[in-house]
Residue, then its C-alpha position, 0 to 999 in steps of 0.5 A: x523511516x528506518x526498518x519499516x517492517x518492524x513497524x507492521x503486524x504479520x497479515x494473510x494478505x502480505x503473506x499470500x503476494x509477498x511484498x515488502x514495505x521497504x520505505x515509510x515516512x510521512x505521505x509517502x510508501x514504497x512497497x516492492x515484489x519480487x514477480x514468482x510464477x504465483x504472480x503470472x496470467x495465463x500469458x505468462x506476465x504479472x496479472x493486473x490484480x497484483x498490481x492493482x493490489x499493490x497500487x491499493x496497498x501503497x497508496x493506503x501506506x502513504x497515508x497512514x504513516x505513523x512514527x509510533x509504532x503503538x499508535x498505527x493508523x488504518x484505513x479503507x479504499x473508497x474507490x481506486x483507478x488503475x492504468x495498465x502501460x506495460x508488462x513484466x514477467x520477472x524481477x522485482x517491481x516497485x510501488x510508489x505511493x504519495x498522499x496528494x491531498x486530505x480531510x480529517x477522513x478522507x485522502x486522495x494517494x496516488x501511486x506508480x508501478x516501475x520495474x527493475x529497470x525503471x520502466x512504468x508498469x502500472x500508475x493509480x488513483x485512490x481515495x480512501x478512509x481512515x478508520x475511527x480514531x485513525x484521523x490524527x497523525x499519532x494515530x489512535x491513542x494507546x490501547x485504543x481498539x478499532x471495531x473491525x479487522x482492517x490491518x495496515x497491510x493490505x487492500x489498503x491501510 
């Protein structure tokens, strides 16, 4: 679980909303954001869709933890359910993703959103679909390519 950016690829999408993956290890993921004003609604508070997108990504996380770094898993979201409890405008905000369950293909993560101060933001369901050759836990063999530009590290893993 040691220094887990290292084990991800640079992606448009980590980029463009800023988050860090800051804890990785088997069914579990911590992805954190420091809210800008990039993040805020017209309301001046964190939009849904960057939670929701944080949601998405850590609960791919959770199941797709890799101790290779050469044999990355992927997958997709299949469906996602996202409940708005409060709101924020500032600090740094922390999505906790856990694998609940799972097949050879499909897994069910869940996740919860707090702000700095401990206080639930926002809390989802996913079901998700590792891509071809993502099945294992090693992940794809060495080498192995996937046919299509899903990256673990963003919308889902």
């Amino acid at each position: 679980m040691n220094q887990p950016e290292k084990l991800l690829p640079d992606s448009g999408f980590r980029q463009l909303l800023g988050f860090e993956l800051t804890q990785w290890s088997a069914d579990q993921a911590v992805v954190e954001l420091d809210i800008g004003p990039q993040h805020l609604n017209l309301a001046g508070v964190l939009h849904g869709g960057v939670l929701t997108a944080l949601i998405d990504v850590a609960c791919g996380f959770a199941g797709c933890w890799s101790a290779d770094p050469q044999r990355p898993r992927r997958c997709v979201t299949l469906s996602l359910t996202t409940s708005f409890t409060a709101q924020a405008s500032g600090g740094r905000i922390r999505a906790v993703g856990r694998k609940r369950a799972g097949g050879r293909r499909i897994f069910a993560a869940s996740c919860e959103v707090f702000d700095a101060g401990g206080q639930l933001l926002a809390f989802g369901e996913g079901t998700l679909r590792y891509r071809s050759g993502s099945e294992e836990a090693a992940g794809p063999g060495a080498g192995a390519a996937l046919n299509d530009s899903a990256r673990s590290d963003g919308g889902s893993a």
